[in-house]
C-alpha positions in Angstrom: 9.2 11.9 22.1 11.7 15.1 21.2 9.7 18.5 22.3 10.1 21.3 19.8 11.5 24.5 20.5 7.4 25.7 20.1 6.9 23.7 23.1 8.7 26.2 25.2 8.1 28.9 23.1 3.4 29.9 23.1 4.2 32.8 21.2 7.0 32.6 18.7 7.8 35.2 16.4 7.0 35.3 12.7 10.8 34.4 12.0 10.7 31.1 14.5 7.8 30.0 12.9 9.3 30.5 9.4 12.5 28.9 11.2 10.8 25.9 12.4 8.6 25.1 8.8 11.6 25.2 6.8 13.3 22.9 9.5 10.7 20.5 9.2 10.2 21.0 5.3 14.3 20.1 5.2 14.0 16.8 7.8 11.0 15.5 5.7 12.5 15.5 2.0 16.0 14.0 3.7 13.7 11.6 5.3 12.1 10.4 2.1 15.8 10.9 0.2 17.0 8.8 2.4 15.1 5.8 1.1 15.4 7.1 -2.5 12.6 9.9 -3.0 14.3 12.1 -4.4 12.9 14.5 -7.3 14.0 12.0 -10.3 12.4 9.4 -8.9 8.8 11.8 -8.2 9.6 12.9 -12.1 9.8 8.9 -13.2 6.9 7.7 -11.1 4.6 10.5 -12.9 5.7 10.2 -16.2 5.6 6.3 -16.2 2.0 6.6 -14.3 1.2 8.6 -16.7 1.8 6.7 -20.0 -0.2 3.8 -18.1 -2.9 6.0 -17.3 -3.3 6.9 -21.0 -2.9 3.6 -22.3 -5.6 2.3 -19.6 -9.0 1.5 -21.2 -10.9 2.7 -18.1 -9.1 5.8 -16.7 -7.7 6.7 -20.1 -10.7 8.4 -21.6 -11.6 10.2 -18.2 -8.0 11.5 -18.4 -7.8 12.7 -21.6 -11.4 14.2 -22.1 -9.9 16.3 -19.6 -6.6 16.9 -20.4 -5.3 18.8 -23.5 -1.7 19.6 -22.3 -0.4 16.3 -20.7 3.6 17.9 -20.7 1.6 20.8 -18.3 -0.6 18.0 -16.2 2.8 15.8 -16.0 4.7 19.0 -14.8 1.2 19.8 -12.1 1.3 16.2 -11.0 5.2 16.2 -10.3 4.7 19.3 -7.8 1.6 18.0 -6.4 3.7 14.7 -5.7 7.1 16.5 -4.5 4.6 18.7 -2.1 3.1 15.7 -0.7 6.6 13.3 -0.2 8.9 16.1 0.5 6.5 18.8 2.0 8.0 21.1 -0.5 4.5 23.1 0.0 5.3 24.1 -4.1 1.8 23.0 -5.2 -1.1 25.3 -5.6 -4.5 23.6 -6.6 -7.6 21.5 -5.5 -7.9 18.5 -6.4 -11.4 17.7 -4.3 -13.0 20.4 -6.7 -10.9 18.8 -9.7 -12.6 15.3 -8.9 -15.9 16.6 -7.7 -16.2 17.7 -11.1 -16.0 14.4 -13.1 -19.3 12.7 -12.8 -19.9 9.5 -12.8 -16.0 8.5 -10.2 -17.2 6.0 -8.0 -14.8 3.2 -5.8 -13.6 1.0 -8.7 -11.9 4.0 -10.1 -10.1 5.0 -7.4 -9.6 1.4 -6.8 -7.8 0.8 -10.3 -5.9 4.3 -10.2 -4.3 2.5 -6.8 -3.9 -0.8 -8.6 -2.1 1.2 -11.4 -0.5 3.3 -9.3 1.2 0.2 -7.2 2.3 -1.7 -10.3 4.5 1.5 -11.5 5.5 1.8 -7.9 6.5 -1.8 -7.6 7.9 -1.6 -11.0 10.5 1.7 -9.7 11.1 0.3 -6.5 14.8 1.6 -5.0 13.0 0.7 -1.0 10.5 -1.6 -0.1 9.9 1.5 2.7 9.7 3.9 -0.3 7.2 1.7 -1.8 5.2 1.4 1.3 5.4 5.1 2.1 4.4 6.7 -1.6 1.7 3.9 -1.5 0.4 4.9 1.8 0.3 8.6 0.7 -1.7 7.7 -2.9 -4.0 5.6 -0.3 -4.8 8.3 1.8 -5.4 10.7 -1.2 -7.6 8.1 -3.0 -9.6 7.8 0.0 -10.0 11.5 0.6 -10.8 11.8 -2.9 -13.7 9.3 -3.3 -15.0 10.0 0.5 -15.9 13.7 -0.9 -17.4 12.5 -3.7 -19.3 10.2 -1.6 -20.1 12.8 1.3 -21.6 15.0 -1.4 -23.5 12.3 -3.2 -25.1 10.6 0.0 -24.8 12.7 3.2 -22.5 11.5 6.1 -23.6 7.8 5.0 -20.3 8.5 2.6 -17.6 9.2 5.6 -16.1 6.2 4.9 -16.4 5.3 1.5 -12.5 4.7 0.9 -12.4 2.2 3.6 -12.3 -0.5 1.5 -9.7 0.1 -1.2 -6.6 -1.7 -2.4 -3.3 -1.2 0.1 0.5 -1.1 -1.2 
């Protein structure tokens, strides 16, 4: 495994450790570039999720009761996604607190957002490793997601209440 220059380093300076996130920030994106995750495919995935979210008969009404400016959600979502996939660290927001706040999400929701969200991904493939990796990252939020909701609603007997859902 490659060390990192903080390996050597216990106390870097303020500038290294600036040096070293960018660093990383930069290998990331290329890494996901590489396999064609680039910022107009993040901007087609969102706005093609999007349109099937709204046309959806279950997760369209929870959407737009919420949501009176979908060009300002759309824009939200696309820096939430880039943060995630290319660690642009751009996004400012909570989306535990956003969820936790919609009563009545339970594991077939999250379930069918990750259904929904699979089809557009299949549907946009440029990689199968693209596929696999956005996939894996919705998974992981999806399960997050619904295990706080869960935690809250029922204690610790919640921990793994995403354990269960769909895979890419």
């Amino acid at each position: 495994m490659p060390r990192h220059s903080h390996h050597d380093n216990p106390n870097p300076t303020p500038a290294e450790i600036t040096a070293h996130a960018a660093a990383a920030r930069a290998r990331k994106r290329a890494e996901a570039e590489a396999i064609g995750i680039d910022d107009d495919f993040v901007a087609q995935l969102v706005e093609s999720f999007y349109a099937r979210i709204r046309a959806d008969a279950l997760l369209g009404p929870i959407f737009a009761a919420r949501i009176a400016d979908w060009p300002l959600h759309r824009d939200r979502m696309k820096s939430f996604w880039r943060s995630i996939l290319h660690n642009s660290g751009e996004f400012a927001g909570n989306p535990m607190a956003k969820h936790l706040a919609i009563p009545g999400l339970e594991r077939d929701h999250f379930a069918h957002w990750l259904n929904l969200f699979y089809a557009t991904l299949r549907e946009l493939e440029r990689h199968p490793a693209a596929t696999r990796m956005v996939g894996t990252r919705a998974r992981m939020i999806a399960d997050s997601l619904l295990t706080g909701i869960a935690t809250r609603d029922k204690g610790i007997g919640g921990a793994r209440a995403g354990a269960d859902l769909p895979q890419v």
